[in-house]
Every structure is written in structure tokens, then in C-alpha cells.
Phi, psi and omega in degrees: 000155194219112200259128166252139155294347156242142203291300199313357163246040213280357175274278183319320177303316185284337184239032170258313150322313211263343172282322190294311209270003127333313226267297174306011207016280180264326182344157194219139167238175191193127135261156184211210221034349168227348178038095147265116206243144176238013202071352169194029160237116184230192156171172204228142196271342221232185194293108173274139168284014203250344184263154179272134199287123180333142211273331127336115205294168182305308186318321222266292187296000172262321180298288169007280199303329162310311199292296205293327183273019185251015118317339172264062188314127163106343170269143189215135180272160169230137183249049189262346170265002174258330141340297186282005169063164182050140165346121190266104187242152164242044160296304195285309157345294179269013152269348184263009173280320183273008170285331175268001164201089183266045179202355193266135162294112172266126145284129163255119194279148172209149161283179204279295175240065135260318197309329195282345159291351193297263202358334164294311145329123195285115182062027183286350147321315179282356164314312152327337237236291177295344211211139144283161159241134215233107166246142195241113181320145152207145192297165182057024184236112167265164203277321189249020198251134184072011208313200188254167156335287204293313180295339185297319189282343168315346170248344158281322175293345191235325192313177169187138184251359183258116176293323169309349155298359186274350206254316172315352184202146185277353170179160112139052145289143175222110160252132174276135191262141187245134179206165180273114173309167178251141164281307200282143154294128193309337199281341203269327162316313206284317195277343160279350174268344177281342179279008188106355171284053224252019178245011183282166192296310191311293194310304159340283191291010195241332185239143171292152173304331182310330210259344163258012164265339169284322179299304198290281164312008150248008171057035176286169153075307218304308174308140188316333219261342182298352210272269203336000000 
């Protein structure tokens, strides 16, 4: 199962889950905060404390994603961190996931720089315990340069560059996943659709059309203050 954390790019995202779960054949991945589950793929709706909350209503952001995974036969969003209210933490999110499957390896999908932020995090050091971490390069970002201490020794101590290690043990792995990166950023999404760009060539190769005909016809991102 495979949790991704970020929503805001949800086609690249969707076909970042859909490769790993290539790489697993039946292995199943799950995501969250926008949560998409493949029986083992997700990603997640509801407010992480460590981010500002996202801007796009739960609603608004669970449809989106419906729209984006249904290129993805086998992928389903799930909405239990938005069930569950309130501050989201995903700690708690992949423990009550390895409590429904305590013998299946859980990914937790990440960009480059949440990994260099984990420390940061409410309770991360337990994460290991629960997950593997499948971290996915973004440019100009190295992954491993300067960590805290503490986090550098958990990526010396952890690392693996054969993704079949992922499948020997049910967590507490860190792999990098190679993939061809994106440059632009959600933020960078948010703030060209608030200029009125939601046909640029860029926006285009990132969002499904479905999901910028739901922007467009619900009037998202469009107020100035969506830029920021």
C-alpha cells in the first residue's frame, strides 16, 4: 500500500502510484491526505499540522481526485482523514492503516522536500516502525544534503537502492523512487490558475482535462489571494 501526501499535483502523483504499483505487480499501495487507495494506493484530504491548510474545500479536493484517478484503473480515493476531522496527522493515518493490514509493506510516498522536513513531524521517528518511505526526487532539491542529525542518521541507516527490499519487510526502508520529475510546483499550479491560465501548456501536461473543467466550472484557485 502506498500513502502519498501530496494532493496538489494529483495526475503526476497518480502516475507516480501507478508505476510503483507496476514495479509490485499485485502488491497493493494506499495513499493519503488525499487518499487514494488501490487496496494499497492513496493520498490525502484533510489538514497536515505541519502545512498550512490547504486551500481547496474537502470537497472540492476529493472530487478533483476522483477526476484524476480514473485513468488509474484500481485506484480509489479514500476519505478517512477527512471522516476523521480536525488536524491530520500521519502517524496516526498509517497506524490505523497497519492495524487492517499487519503483515501487507506500506508505502509512504514523499517529495524530496517533505523528506528533508520529516523531523519535523508529529511523532516521525515512528513512522519507520510503520512504512516504508518512497521518496520521489524534485528538481534543484538534493534529498540528502544537510539533513538534522537526527534525520541524516535514519537515511544512512535506512536507505536501500534495490525497491525489492521494500517487499522483505513491511516497513522502516527509505527508497528513492526514479522517476521523471516535474518542476512546477502546486503552488506554482495554484498561482497560474488564479492568473487565468488554467489552458497553459504547463497546466495542461499536469491536470487532467476533467479536473480543469471542475476548476473552471466551480470558479477554484480564481480569487487573487489563491496565488499565494
Amino acid at each position: 500500500m502506498c500513502l502519498d501526501l501530496d494532493p496538489g499535483r494529483p495526475l503526476h502523483n497518480a502516475r507516480c502510484i501507478a508505476k510503483l504499483a507496476h514495479q509490485f505487480g499485485n502488491q497493493r499501495l494506499v495513499g493519503a491526505r488525499s487518499h487514494a487507495i488501490r487496496e494499497s494506493f492513496g493520498k490525502r484530504l484533510a489538514d497536515p499540522p505541519h502545512r498550512a491548510a490547504p486551500l481547496g474545500a474537502a470537497r472540492d479536493r476529493v472530487a478533483m481526485l476522483e477526476l484524476a484517478v480514473r485513468e488509474f484503473p484500481g485506484l480509489v480515493v479514500d476519505t478517512r482523514e477527512i471522516a476523521r476531522g480536525g488536524k491530520s496527522y500521519t502517524v496516526d493515518t498509517l497506524a490505523a492503516l497497519r492495524a487492517e493490514r499487519p503483515r501487507t509493506p506500506l508505502l509512504l510516498l514523499m517529495g524530496a522536500d517533505q523528506f528533508r522536513s520529516l523531523a519535523s513531524w508529529h511523532r516521525w521517528q515512528a513512522l519507520f516502525g510503520l512504512a516504508h518511505l518512497v521518496v520521489v526526487p524534485r528538481p534543484g532539491i538534493d534529498v540528502d544534503a544537510t539533513l538534522p542529525a537526527a534525520l541524516a542518521h535514519e537515511w544512512q541507516a535506512r536507505r536501500i537502492a534495490d525497491p525489492r527490499g521494500l517487499r522483505a519487510r513491511i516497513a522502516g526502508s527509505i527508497y528513492v523512487q526514479p522517476i521523471a520529475p516535474q518542476s512546477i510546483s502546486s503552488t506554482a499550479i495554484r498561482s497560474a490558475l488564479a492568473r487565468g491560465e488554467a489552458r497553459s501548456v504547463e497546466i495542461a501536461g499536469l491536470l487532467p482535462s476533467a479536473v480543469l473543467a471542475y476548476i473552471e466550472s466551480n470558479g477554484l484557485y480564481s480569487h487573487p489571494t489563491h496565488a499565494s
